[in-house]
Chimera marker file (.cmm) of the C-alpha trace (Angstrom):
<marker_set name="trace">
<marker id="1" x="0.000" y="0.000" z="0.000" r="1" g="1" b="0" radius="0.5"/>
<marker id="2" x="1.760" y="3.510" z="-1.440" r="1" g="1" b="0" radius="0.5"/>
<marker id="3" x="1.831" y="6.361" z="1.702" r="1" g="1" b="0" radius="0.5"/>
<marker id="4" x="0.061" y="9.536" z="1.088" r="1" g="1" b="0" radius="0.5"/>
<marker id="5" x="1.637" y="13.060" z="1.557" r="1" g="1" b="0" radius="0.5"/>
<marker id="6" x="-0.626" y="15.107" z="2.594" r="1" g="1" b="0" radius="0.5"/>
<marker id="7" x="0.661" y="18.935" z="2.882" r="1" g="1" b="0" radius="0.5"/>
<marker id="8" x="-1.219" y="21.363" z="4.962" r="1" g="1" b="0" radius="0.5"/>
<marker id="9" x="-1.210" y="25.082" z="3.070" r="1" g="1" b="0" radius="0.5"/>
<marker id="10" x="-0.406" y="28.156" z="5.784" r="1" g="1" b="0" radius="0.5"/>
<marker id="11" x="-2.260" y="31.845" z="4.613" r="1" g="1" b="0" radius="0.5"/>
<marker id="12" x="0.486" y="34.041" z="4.595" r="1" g="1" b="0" radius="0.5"/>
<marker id="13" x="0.771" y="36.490" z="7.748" r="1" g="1" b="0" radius="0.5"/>
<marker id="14" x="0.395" y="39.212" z="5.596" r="1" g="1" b="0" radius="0.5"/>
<marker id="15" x="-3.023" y="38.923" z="4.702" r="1" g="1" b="0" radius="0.5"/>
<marker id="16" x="-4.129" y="42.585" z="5.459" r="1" g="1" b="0" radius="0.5"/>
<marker id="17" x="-4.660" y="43.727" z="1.485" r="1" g="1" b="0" radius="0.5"/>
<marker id="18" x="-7.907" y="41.371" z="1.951" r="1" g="1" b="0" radius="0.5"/>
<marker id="19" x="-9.653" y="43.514" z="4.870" r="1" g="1" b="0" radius="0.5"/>
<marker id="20" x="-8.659" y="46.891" z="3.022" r="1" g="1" b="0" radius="0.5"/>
<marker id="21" x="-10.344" y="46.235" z="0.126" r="1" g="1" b="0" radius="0.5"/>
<marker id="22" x="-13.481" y="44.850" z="1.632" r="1" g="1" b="0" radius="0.5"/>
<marker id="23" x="-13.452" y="48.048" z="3.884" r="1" g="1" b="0" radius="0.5"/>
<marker id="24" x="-12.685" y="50.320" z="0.592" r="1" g="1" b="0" radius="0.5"/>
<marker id="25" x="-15.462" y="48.451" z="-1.527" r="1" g="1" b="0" radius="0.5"/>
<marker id="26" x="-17.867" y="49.827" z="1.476" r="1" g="1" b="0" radius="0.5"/>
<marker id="27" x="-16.591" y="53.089" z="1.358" r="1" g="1" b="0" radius="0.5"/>
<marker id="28" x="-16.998" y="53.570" z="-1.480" r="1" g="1" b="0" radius="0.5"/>
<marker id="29" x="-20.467" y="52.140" z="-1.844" r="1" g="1" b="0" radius="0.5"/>
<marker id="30" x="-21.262" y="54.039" z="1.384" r="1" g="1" b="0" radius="0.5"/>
<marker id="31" x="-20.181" y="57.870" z="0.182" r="1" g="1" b="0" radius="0.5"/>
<marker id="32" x="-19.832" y="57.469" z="-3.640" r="1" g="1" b="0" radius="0.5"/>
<marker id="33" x="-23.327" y="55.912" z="-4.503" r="1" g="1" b="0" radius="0.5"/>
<marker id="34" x="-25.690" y="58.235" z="-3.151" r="1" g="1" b="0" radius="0.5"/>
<marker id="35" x="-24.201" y="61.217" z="-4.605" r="1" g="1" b="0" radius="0.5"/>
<marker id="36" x="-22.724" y="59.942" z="-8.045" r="1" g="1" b="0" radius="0.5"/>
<marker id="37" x="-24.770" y="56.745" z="-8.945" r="1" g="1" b="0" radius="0.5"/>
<marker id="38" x="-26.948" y="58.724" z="-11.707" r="1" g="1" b="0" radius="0.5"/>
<marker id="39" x="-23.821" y="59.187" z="-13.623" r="1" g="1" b="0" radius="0.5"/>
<marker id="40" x="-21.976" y="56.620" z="-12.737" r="1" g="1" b="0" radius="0.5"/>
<marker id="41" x="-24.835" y="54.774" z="-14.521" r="1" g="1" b="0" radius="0.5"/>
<marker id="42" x="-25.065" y="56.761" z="-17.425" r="1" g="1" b="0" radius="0.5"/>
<marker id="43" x="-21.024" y="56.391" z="-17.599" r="1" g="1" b="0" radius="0.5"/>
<marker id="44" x="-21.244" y="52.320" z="-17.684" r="1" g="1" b="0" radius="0.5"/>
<marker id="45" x="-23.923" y="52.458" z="-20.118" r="1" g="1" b="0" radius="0.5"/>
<marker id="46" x="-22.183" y="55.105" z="-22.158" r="1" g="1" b="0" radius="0.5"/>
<marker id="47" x="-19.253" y="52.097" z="-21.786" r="1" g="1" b="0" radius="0.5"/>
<marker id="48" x="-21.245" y="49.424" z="-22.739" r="1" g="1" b="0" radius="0.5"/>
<marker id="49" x="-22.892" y="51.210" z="-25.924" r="1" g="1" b="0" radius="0.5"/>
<marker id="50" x="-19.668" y="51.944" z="-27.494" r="1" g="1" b="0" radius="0.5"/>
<marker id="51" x="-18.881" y="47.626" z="-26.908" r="1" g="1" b="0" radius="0.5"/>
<marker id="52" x="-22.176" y="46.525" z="-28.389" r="1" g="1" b="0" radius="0.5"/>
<marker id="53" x="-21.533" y="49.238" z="-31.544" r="1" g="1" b="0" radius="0.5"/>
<marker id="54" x="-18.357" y="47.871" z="-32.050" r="1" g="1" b="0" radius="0.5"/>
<marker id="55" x="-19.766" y="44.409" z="-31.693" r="1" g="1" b="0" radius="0.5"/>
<marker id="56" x="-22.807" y="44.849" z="-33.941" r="1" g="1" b="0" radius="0.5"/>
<marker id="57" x="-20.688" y="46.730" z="-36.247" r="1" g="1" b="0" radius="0.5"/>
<marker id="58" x="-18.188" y="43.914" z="-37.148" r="1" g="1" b="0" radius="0.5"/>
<marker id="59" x="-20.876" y="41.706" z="-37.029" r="1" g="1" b="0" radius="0.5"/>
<marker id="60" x="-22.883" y="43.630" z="-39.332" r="1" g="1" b="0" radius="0.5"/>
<marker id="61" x="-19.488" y="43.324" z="-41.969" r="1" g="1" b="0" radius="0.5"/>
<marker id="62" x="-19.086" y="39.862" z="-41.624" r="1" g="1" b="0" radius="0.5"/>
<marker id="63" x="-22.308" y="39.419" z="-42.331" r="1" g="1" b="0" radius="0.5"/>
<marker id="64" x="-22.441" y="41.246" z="-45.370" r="1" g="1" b="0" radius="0.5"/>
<marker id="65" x="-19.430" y="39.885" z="-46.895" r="1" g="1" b="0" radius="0.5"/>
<marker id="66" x="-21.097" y="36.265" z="-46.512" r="1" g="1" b="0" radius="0.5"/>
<marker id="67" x="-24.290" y="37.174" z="-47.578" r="1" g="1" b="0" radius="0.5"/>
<marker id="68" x="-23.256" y="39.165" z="-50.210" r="1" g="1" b="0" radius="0.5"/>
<marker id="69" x="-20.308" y="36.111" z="-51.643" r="1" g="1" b="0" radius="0.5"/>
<marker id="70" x="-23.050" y="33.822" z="-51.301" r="1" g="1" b="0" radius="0.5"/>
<marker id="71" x="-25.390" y="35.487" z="-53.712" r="1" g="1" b="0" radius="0.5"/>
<marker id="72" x="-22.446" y="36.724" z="-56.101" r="1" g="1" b="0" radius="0.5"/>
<marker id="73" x="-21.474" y="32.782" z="-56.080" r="1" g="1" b="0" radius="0.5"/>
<marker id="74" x="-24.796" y="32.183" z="-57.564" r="1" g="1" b="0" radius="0.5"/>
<marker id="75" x="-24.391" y="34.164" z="-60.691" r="1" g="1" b="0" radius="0.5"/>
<marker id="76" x="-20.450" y="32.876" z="-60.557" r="1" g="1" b="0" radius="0.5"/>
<marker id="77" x="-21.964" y="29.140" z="-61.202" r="1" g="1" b="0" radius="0.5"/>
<marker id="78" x="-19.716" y="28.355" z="-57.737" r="1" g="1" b="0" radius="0.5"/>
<marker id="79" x="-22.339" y="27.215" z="-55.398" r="1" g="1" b="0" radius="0.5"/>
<marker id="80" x="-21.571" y="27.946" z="-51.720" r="1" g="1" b="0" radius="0.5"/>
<marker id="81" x="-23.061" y="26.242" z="-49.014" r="1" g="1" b="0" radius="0.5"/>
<marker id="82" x="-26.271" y="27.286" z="-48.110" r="1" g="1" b="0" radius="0.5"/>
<marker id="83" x="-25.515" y="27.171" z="-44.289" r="1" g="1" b="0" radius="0.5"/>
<marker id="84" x="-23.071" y="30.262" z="-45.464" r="1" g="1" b="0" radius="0.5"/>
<marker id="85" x="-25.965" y="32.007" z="-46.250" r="1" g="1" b="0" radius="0.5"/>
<marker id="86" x="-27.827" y="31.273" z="-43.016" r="1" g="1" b="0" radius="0.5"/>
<marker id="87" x="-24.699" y="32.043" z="-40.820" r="1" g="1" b="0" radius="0.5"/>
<marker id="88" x="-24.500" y="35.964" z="-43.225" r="1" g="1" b="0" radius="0.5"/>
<marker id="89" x="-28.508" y="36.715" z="-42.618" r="1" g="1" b="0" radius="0.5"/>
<marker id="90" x="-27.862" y="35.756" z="-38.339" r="1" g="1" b="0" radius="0.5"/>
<marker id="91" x="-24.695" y="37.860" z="-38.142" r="1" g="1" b="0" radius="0.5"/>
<marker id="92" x="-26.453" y="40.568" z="-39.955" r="1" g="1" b="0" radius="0.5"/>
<marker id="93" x="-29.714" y="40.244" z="-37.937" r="1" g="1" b="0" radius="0.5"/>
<marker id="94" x="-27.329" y="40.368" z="-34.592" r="1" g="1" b="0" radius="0.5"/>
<marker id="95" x="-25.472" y="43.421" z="-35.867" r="1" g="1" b="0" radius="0.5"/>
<marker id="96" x="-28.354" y="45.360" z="-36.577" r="1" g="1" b="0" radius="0.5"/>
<marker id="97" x="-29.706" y="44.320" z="-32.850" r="1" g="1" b="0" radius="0.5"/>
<marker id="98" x="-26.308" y="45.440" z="-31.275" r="1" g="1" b="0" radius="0.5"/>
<marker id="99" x="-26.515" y="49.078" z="-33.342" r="1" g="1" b="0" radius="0.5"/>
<marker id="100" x="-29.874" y="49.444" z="-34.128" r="1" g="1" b="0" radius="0.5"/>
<marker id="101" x="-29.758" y="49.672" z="-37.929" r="1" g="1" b="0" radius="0.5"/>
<marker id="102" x="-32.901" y="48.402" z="-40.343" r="1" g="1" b="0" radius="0.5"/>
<marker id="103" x="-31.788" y="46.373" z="-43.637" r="1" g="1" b="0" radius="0.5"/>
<marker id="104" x="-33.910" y="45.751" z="-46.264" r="1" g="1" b="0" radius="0.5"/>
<marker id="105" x="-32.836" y="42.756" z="-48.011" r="1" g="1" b="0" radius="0.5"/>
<marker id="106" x="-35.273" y="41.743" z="-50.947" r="1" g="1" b="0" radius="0.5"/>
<marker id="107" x="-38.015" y="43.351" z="-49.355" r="1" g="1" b="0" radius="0.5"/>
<marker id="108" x="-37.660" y="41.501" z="-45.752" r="1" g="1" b="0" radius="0.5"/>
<marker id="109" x="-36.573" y="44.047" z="-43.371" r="1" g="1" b="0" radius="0.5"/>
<marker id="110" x="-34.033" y="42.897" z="-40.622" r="1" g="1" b="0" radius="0.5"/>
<marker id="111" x="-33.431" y="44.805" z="-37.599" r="1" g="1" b="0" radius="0.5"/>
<marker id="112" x="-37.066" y="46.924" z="-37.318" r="1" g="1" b="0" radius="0.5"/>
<marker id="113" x="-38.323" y="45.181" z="-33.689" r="1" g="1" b="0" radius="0.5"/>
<marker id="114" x="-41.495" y="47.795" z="-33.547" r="1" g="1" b="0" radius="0.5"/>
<marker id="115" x="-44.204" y="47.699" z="-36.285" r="1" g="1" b="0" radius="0.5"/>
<marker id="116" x="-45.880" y="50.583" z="-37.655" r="1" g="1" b="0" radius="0.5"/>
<marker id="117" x="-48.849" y="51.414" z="-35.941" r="1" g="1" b="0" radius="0.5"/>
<marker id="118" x="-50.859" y="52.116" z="-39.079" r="1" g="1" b="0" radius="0.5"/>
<marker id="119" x="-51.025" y="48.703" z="-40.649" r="1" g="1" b="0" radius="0.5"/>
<marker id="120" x="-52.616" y="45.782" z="-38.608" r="1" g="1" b="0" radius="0.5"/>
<link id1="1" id2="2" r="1" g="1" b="0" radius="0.2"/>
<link id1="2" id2="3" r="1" g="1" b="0" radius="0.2"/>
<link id1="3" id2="4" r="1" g="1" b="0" radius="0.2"/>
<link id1="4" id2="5" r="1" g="1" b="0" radius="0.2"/>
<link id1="5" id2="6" r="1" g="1" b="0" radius="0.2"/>
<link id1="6" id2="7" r="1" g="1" b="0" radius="0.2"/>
<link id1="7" id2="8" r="1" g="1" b="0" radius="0.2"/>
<link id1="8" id2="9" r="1" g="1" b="0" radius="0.2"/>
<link id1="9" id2="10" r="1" g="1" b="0" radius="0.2"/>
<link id1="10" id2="11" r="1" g="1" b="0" radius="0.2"/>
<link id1="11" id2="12" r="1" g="1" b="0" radius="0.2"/>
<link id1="12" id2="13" r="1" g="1" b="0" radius="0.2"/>
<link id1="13" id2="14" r="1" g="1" b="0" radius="0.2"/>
<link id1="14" id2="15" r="1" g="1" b="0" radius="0.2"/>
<link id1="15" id2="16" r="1" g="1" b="0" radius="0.2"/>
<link id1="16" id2="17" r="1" g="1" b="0" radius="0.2"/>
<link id1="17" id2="18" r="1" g="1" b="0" radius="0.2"/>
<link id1="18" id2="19" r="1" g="1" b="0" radius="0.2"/>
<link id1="19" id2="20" r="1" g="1" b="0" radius="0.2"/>
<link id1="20" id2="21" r="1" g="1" b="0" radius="0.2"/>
<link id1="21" id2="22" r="1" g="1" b="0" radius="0.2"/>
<link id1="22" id2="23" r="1" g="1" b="0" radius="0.2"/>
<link id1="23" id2="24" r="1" g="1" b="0" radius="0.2"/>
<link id1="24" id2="25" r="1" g="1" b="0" radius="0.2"/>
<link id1="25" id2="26" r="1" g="1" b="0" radius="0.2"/>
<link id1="26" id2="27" r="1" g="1" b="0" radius="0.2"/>
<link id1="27" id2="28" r="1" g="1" b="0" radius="0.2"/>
<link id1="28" id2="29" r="1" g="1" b="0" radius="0.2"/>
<link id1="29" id2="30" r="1" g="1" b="0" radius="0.2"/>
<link id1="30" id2="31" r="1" g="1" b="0" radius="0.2"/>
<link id1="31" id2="32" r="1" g="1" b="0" radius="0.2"/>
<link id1="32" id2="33" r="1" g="1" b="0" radius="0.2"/>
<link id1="33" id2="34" r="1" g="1" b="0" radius="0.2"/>
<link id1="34" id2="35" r="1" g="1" b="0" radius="0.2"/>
<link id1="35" id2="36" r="1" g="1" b="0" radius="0.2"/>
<link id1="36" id2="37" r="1" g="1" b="0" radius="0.2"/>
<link id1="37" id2="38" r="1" g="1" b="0" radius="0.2"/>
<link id1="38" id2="39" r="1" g="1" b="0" radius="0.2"/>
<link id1="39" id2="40" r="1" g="1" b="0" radius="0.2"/>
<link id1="40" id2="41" r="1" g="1" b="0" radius="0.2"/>
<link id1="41" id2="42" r="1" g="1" b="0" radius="0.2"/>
<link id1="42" id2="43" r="1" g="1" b="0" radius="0.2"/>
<link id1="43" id2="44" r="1" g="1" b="0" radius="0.2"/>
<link id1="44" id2="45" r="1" g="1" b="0" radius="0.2"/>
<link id1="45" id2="46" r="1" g="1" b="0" radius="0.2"/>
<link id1="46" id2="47" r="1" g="1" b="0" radius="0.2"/>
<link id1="47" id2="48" r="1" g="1" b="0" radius="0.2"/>
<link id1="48" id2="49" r="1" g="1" b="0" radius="0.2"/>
<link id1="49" id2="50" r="1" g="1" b="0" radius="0.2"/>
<link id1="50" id2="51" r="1" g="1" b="0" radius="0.2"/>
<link id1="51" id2="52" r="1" g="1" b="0" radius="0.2"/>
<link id1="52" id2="53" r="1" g="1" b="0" radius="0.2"/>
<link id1="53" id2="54" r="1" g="1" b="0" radius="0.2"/>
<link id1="54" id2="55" r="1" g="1" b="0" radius="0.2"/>
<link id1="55" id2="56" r="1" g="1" b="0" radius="0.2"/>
<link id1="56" id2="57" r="1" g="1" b="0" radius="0.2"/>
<link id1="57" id2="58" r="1" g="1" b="0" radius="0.2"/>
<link id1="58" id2="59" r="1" g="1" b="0" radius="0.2"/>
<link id1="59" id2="60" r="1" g="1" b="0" radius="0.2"/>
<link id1="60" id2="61" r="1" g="1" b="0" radius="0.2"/>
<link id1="61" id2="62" r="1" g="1" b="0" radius="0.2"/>
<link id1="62" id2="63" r="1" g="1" b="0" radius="0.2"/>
<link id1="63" id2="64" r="1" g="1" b="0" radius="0.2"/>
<link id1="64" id2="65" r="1" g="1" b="0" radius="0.2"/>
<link id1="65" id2="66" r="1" g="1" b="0" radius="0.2"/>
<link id1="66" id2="67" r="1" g="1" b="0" radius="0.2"/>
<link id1="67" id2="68" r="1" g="1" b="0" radius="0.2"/>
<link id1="68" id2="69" r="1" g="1" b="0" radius="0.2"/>
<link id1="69" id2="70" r="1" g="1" b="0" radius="0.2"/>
<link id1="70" id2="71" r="1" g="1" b="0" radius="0.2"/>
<link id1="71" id2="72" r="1" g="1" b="0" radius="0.2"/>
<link id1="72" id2="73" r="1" g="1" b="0" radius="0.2"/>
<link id1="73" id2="74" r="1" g="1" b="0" radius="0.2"/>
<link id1="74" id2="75" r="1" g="1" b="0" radius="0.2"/>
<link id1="75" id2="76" r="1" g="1" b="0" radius="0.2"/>
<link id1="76" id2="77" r="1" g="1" b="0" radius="0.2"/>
<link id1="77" id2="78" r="1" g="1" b="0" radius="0.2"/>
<link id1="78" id2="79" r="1" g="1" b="0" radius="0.2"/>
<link id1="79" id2="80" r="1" g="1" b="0" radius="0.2"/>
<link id1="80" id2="81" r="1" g="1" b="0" radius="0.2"/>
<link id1="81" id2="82" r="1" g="1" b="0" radius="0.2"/>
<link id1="82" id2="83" r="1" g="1" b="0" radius="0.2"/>
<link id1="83" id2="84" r="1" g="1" b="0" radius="0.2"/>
<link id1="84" id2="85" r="1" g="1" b="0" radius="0.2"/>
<link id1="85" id2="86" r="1" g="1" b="0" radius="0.2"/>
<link id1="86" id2="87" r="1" g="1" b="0" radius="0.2"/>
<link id1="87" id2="88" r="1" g="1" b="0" radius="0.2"/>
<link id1="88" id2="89" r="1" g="1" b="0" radius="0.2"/>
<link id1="89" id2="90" r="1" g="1" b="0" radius="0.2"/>
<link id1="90" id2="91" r="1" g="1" b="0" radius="0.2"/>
<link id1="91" id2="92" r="1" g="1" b="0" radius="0.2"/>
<link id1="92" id2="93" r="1" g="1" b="0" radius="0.2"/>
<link id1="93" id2="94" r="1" g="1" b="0" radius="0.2"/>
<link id1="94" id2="95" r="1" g="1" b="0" radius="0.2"/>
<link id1="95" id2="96" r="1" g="1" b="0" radius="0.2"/>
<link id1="96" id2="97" r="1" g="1" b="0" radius="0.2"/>
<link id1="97" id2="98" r="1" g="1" b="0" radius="0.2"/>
<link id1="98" id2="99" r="1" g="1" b="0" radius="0.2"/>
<link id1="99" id2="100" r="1" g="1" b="0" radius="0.2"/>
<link id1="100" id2="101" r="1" g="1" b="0" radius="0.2"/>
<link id1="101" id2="102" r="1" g="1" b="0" radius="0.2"/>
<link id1="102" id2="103" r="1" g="1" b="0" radius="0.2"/>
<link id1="103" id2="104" r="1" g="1" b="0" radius="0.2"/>
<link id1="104" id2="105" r="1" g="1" b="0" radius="0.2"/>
<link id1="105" id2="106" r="1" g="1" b="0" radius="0.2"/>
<link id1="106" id2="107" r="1" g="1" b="0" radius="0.2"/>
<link id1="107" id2="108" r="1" g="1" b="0" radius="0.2"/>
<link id1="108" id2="109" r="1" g="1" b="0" radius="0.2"/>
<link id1="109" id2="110" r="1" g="1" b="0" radius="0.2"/>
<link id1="110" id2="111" r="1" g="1" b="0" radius="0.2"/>
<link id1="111" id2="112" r="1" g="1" b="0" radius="0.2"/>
<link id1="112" id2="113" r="1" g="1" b="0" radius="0.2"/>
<link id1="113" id2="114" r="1" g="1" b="0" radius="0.2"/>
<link id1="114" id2="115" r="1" g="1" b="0" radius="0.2"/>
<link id1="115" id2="116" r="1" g="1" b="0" radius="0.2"/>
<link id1="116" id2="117" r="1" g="1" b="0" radius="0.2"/>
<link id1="117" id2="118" r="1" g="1" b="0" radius="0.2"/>
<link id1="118" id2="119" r="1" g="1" b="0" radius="0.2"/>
<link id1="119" id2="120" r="1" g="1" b="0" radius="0.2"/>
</marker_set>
């Protein structure tokens, strides 16, 4: 039968940083919030915008660039796969969520989540 080493693990003595930081997170939740939080808000969604833009943005080239090689390899007489196509209509319905852009792409718009109020 093989002996087991077991090894016991010691925190280090200087363990200090841990209690500072908890103490500074409530600080700062304590005096910072109540004042600031309106912008701080507006400042992490301001944050997040320019993410999702850049986001929907590359998505929204990708997706052209399949979606418009797929068609052009229809009149080319190379056939790509049709899952190519597919994948080039999702990235461009995802990049016009992230930005908010409307496509019209043989008359089916992509990207317009609200319909018009006139037509039922």
């Amino acid at each position: 039968m093989k002996k087991e080493k077991y090894y016991l693990l010691k925190p280090e003595k200087n363990s200090k940083w841990v209690a500072y930081t908890f103490i500074g997170i409530i600080i700062f939740i304590v005096i910072y919030f109540p004042f600031f939080a309106v912008n701080l808000r507006y400042q992490v969604g301001a944050g997040f915008s320019k993410i999702f833009d850049t986001i929907g943005w590359i998505c929204l080239t990708v997706g052209s660039g399949l979606t418009i090689a797929c068609l052009l390899s229809i009149f080319t007489g190379r056939i790509l796969r049709f899952k190519y196509f597919i994948a080039g209509i999702t990235l461009l319905w995802v990049g016009c969520w992230c930005t908010g852009n409307v496509l019209n792409i043989f008359g089916i718009t992509i990207g317009n989540e609200t319909s018009n109020p006139g037509y039922h």
